[in-house]
C-alpha positions as CSV (number, residue, x, y, z in Angstrom):
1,X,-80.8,-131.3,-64.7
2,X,-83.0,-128.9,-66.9
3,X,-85.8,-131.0,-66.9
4,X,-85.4,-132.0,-63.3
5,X,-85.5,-128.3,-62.1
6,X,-88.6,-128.0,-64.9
7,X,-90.5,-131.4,-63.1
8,X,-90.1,-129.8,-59.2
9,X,-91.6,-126.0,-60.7
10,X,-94.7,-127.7,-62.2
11,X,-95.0,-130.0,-58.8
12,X,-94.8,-126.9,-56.8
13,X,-97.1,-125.2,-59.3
14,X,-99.7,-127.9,-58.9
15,X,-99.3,-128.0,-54.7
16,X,-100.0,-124.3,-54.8
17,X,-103.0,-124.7,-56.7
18,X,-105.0,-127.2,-54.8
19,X,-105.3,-128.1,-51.0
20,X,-104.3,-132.2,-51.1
21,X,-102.7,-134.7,-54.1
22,X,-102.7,-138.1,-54.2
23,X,-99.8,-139.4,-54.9
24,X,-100.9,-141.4,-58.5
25,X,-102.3,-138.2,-59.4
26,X,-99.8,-136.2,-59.3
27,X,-97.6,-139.1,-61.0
28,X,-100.0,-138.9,-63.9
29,X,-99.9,-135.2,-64.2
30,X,-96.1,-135.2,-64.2
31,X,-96.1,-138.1,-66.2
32,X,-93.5,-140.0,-63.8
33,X,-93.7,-142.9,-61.8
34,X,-95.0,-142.5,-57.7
35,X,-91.4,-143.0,-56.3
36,X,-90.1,-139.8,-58.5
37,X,-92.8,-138.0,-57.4
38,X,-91.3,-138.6,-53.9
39,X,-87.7,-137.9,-54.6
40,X,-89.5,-134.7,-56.0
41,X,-91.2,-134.1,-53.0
42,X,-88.0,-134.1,-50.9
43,X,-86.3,-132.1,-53.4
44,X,-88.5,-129.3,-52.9
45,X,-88.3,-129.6,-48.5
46,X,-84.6,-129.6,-49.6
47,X,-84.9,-125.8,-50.3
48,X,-87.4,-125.2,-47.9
49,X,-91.0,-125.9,-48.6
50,X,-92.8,-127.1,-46.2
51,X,-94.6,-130.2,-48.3
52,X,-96.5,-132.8,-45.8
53,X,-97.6,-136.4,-46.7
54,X,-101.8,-137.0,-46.3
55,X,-103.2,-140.0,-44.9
56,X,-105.1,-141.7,-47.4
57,X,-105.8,-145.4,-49.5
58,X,-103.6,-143.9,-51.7
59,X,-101.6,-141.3,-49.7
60,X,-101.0,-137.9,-51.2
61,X,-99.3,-134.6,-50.4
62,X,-99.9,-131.1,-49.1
63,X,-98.1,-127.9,-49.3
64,X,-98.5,-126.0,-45.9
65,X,-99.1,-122.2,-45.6
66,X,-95.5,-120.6,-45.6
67,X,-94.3,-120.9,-49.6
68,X,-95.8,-118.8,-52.3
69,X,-93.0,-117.9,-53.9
70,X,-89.9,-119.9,-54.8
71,X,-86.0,-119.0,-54.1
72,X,-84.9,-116.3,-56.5
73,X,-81.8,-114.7,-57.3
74,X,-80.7,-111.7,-58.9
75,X,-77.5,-109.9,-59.7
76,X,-76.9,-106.2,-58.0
77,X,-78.6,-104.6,-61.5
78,X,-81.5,-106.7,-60.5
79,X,-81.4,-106.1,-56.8
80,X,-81.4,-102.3,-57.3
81,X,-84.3,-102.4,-59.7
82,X,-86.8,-104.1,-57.7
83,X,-85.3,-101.7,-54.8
84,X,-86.5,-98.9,-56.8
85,X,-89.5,-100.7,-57.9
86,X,-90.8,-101.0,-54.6
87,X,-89.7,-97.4,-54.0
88,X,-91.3,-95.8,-56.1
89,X,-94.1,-97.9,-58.0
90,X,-96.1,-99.3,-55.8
91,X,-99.8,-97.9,-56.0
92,X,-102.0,-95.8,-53.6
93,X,-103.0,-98.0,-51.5
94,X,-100.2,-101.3,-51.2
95,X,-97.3,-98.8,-49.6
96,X,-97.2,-100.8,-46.7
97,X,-96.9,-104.3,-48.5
98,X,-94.6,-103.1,-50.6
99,X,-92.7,-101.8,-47.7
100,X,-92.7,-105.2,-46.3
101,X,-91.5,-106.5,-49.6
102,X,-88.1,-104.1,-49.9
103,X,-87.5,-105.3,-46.1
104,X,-87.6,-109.6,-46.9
105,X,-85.5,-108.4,-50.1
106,X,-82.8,-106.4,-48.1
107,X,-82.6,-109.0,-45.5
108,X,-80.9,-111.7,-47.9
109,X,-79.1,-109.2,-49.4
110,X,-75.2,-108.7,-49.4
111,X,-73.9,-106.0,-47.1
112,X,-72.7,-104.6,-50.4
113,X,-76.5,-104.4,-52.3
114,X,-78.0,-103.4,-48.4
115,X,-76.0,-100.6,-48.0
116,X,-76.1,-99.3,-52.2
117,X,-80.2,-99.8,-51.8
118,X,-80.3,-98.1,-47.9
119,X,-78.8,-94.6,-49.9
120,X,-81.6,-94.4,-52.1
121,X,-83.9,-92.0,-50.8
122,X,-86.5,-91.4,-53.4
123,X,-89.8,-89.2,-53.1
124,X,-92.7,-90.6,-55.9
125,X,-94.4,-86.9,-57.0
126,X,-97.9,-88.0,-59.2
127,X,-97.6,-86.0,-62.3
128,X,-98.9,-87.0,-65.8
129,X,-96.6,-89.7,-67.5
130,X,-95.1,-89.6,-71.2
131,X,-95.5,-92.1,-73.2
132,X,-91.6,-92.2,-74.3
133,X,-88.9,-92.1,-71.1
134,X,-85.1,-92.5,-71.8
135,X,-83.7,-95.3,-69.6
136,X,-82.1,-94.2,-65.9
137,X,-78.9,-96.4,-65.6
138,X,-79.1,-98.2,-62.2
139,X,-75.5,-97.2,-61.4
140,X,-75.6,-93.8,-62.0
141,X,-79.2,-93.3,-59.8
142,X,-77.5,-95.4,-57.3
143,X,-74.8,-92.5,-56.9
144,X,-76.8,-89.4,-57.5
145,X,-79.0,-91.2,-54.1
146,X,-75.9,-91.6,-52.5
147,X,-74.4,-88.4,-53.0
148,X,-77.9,-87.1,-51.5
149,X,-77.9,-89.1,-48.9
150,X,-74.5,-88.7,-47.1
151,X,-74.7,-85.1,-48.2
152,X,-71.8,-84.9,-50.4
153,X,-70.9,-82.7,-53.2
154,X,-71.7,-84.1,-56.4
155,X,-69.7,-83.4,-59.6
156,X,-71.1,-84.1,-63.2
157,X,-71.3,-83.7,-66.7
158,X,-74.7,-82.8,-67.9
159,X,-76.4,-83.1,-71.3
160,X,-78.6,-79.8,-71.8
161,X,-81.1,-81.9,-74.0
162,X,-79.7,-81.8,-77.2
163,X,-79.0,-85.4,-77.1
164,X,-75.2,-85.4,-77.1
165,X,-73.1,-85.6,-74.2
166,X,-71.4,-82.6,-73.7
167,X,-68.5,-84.4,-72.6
168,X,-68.0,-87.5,-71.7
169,X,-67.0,-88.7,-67.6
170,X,-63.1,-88.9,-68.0
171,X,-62.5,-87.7,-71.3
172,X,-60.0,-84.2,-72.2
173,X,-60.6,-80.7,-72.1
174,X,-61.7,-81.1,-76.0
175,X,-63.7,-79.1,-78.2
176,X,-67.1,-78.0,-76.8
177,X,-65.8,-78.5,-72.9
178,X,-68.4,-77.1,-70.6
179,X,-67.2,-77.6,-66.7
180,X,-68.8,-80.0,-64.6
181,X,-71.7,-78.7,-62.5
182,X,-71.1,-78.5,-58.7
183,X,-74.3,-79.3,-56.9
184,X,-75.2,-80.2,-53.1
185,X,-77.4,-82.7,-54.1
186,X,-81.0,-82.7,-52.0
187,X,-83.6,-85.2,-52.8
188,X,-84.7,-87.8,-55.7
189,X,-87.6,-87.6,-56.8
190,X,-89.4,-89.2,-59.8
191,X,-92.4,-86.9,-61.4
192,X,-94.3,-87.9,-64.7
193,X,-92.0,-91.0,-65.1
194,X,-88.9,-89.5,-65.0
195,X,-85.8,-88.9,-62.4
196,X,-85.1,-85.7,-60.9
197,X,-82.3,-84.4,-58.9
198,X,-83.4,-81.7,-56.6
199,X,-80.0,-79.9,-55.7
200,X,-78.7,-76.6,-54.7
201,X,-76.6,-75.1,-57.8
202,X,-73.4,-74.3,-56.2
203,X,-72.4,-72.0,-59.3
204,X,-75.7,-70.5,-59.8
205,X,-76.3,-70.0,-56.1
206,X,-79.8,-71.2,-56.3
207,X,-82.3,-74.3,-56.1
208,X,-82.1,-76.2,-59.5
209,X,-83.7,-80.0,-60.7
210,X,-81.3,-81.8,-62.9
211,X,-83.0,-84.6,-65.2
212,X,-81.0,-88.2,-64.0
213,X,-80.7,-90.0,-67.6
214,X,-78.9,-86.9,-68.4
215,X,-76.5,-86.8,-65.8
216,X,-73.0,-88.5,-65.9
217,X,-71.1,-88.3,-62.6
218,X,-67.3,-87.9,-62.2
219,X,-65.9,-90.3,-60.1
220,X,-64.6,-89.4,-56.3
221,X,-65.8,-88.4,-52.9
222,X,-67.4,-84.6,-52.8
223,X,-66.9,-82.9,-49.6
224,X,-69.6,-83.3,-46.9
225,X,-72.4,-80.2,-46.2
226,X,-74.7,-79.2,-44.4
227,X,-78.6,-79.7,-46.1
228,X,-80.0,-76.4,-46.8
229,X,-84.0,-75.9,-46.1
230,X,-86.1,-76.1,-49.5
231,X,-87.8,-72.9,-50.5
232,X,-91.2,-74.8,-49.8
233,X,-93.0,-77.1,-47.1
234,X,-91.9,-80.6,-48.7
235,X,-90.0,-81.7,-51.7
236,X,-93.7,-83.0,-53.4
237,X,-94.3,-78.7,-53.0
238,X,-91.1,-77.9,-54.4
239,X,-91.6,-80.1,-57.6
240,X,-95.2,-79.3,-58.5
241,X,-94.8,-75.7,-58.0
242,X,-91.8,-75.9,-60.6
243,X,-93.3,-78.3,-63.3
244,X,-96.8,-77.2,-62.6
245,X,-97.5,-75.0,-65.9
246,X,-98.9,-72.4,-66.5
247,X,-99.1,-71.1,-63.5
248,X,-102.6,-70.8,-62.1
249,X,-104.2,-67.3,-60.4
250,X,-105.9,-69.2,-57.7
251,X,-105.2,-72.0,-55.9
252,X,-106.9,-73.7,-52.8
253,X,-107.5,-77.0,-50.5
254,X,-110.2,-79.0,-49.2
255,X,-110.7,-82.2,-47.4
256,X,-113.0,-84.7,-49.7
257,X,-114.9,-88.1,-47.9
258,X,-113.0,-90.0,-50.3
259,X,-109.6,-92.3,-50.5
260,X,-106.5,-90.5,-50.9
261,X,-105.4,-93.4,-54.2
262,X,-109.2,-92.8,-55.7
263,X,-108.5,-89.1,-55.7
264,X,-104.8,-89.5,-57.0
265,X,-105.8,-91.4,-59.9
266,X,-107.8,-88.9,-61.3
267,X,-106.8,-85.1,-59.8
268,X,-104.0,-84.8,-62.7
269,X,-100.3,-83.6,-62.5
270,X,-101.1,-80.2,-61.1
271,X,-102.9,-81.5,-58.0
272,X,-101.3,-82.7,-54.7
273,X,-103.5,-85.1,-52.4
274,X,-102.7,-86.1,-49.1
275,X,-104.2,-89.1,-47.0
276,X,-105.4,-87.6,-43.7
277,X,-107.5,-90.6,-42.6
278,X,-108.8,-93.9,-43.6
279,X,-111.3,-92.8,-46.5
280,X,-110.6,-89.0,-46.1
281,X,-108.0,-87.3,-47.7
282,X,-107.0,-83.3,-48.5
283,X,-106.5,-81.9,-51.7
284,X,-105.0,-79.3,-53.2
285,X,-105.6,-77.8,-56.5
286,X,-104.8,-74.4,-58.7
287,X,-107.7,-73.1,-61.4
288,X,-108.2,-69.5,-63.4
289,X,-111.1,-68.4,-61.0
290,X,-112.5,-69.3,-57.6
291,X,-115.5,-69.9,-59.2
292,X,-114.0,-73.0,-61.6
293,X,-111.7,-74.2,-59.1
294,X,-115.2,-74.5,-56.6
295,X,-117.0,-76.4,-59.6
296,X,-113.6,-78.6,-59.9
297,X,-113.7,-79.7,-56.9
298,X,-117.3,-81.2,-57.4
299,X,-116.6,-83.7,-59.8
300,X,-115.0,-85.7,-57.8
301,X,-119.0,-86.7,-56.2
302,X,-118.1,-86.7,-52.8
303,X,-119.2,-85.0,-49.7
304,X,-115.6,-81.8,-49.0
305,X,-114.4,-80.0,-46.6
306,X,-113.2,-76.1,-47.5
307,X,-109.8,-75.8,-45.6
308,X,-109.5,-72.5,-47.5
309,X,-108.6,-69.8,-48.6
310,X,-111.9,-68.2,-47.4
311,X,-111.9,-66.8,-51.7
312,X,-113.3,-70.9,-52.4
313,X,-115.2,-71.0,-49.3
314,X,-117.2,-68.4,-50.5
315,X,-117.3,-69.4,-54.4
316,X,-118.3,-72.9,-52.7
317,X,-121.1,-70.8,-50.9
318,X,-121.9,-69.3,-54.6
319,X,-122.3,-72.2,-56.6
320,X,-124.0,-74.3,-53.8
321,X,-126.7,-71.5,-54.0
322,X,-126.9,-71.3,-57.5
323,X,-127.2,-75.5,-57.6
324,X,-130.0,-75.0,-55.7
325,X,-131.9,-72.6,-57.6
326,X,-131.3,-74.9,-60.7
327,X,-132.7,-77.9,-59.1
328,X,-136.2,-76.0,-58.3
329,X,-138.9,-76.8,-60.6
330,X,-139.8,-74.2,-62.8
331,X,-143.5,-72.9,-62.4
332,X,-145.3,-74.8,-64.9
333,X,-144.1,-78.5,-63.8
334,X,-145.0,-77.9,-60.4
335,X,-148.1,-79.5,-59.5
336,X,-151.1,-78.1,-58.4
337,X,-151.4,-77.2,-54.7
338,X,-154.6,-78.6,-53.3
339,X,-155.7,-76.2,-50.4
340,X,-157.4,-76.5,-47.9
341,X,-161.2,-75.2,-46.9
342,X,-161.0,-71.8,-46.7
343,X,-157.4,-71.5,-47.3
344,X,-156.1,-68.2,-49.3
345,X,-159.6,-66.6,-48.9
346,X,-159.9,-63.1,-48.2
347,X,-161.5,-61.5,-45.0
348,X,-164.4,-59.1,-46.0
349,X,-163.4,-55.3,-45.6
350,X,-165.2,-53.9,-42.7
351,X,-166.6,-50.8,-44.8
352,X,-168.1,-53.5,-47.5
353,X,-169.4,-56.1,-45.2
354,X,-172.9,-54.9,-45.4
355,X,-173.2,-55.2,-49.1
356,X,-171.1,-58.5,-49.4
357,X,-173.5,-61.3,-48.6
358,X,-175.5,-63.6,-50.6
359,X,-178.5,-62.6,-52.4
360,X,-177.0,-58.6,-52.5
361,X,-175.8,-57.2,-55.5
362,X,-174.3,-54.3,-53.7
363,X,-176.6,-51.3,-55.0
364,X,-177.8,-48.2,-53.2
């Protein structure tokens, strides 16, 4: 059976890879005889590909548009990964494919998986990635997004990075007992490669983000709640105006002729940028002085808009001025001007005129 299943994956791998087979040939590169190939070949229309014979001396075989990938199957660990995958890792620039990819996923799916995957609500903030990232157990993301998503109360135990569980989900009042924390959760988000809980602190009474691999839920329903407004314009706001450090004097936005996933790749963890247009997008960046943050903005070798504040526009102004004055030519590389007759001559005063003409020396 093992080598069957082996045979129909390199038949379907060689039907991928060219338009039309001949039959013999593609018994001699399976090394079977003709009439395998063909109980092969109905195999694979068995599970759905859409293989049609060729007219031919020999006859042969084609694989129609319609199959690039064969069936797969994962278990609800797997299903919620590539959920998240698609979620969250896709690159500038492939949102919308990998859009398309979560939707033929979820459509197979058991109502179970559907309805674990619909609660995920997850927000992707760029911000510079660590090399080393503690693991985010699936089940535990799965009820941190749900908790967020029907607005429910969430309850936890959470590590405060020491690397020990301060007490473990279930386990006694015991030595070193810190209560759970009582949280309406808000939004996930992942920044710099890890998981974020954005959540109002219901014992703090204020906004707080709670790392997910440190976060061990207690079990139960939370009470339902109405979702407070975030103390910024979006969640992507919220989370680089928290992790952003230091804190930078200035900060200002432009609009640069470029794509939005060129920009990302390069305007660091501090920056947020915005696709406003097909090759156009806005970006927003924080610097010591107006002066820098104008210069910043230039490396990027594109034609900009200043959206403001009018502080850049005017540093803009500056440095555009003083670009200019650098690219003149200095004095002595500048070629000589060739005038033209009579040009740059002075007109005789009227008091000297008489005295000014050829063959006069000017004496009394």
């Amino acid at each position: 059976m093992l080598e069957t299943s082996g045979r129909l994956l390199r038949l379907l791998s060689l039907l991928q890879a060219r338009r039309d087979w001949p039959g013999p040939a593609l018994a001699e590169r399976l090394d079977v005889s003709p009439r395998t190939v063909r109980r092969d070949v109905d195999r694979l229309r068995e599970l759905g590909y859409p293989v049609r014979a060729t007219k031919g001396p020999d006859g042969g075989y084609r694989l129609d548009a319609g199959a690039d990938v064969p069936p797969l199957l994962f278990d609800d660990e797997q299903a919620v990964a590539v959920a998240i995958a698609l979620r969250t890792g896709s690159l500038p620039g492939v949102e919308d494919a990998a859009a398309r990819a979560l939707a033929t996923i979820r459509q197979v799916m058991p109502a179970r998986l559907r309805t674990r995957i619909d609660a995920l609500e997850v927000t992707a903030v760029p911000g510079r990635r660590e090399r080393s990232l503690p693991a985010v157990r699936p089940d535990v993301l799965v009820a941190v997004g749900t908790a967020a998503s029907e607005r429910r109360v969430l309850r936890f135990d959470y590590d405060g990075g020491t690397g020990e569980v301060l007490r473990a989900p279930g386990s006694g009042d015991g030595e070193g007992f810190r209560a759970p924390r009582r949280v309406e959760p808000h939004h996930v988000v992942t920044w710099g490669g890890r998981w974020y809980l954005v959540a109002w602190d219901l014992d703090r009474d204020d906004w707080r983000t709670f790392r997910i691999d440190r976060m061990a839920p207690r079990e139960g329903v939370g009470a339902r709640f109405e979702r407070r407004a975030l103390p910024a314009p979006d969640v992507a706001t919220f989370i680089a105006e928290r992790f952003t450090q230091p804190v930078l004097p200035v900060r200002g936005t432009v609009e640069l002729e470029l794509d939005a996933a060129v920009v990302a790749a390069w305007a660091g963890s501090g920056a947020l940028v915005e696709a406003v247009g097909e090759g156009r997008c806005r970006l927003t960046a924080g610097s010591w002085s107006w002066g820098g943050l104008a210069g910043w903005f230039g490396i990027f070798d594109a034609p900009f808009t200043v959206v403001g504040p009018d502080d850049l526009r005017a540093a803009v102004a500056r440095l555009a001025a003083r670009a200019t004055a650098a690219a003149a030519p200095a004095a002595a590389d500048r070629p000589p001007q060739r005038r033209a007759p009579g040009e740059g001559m002075r007109a005789p005063r009227r008091d000297a005129a008489k005295g000014s003409g050829p063959g006069h020396d000017g004496a009394s």
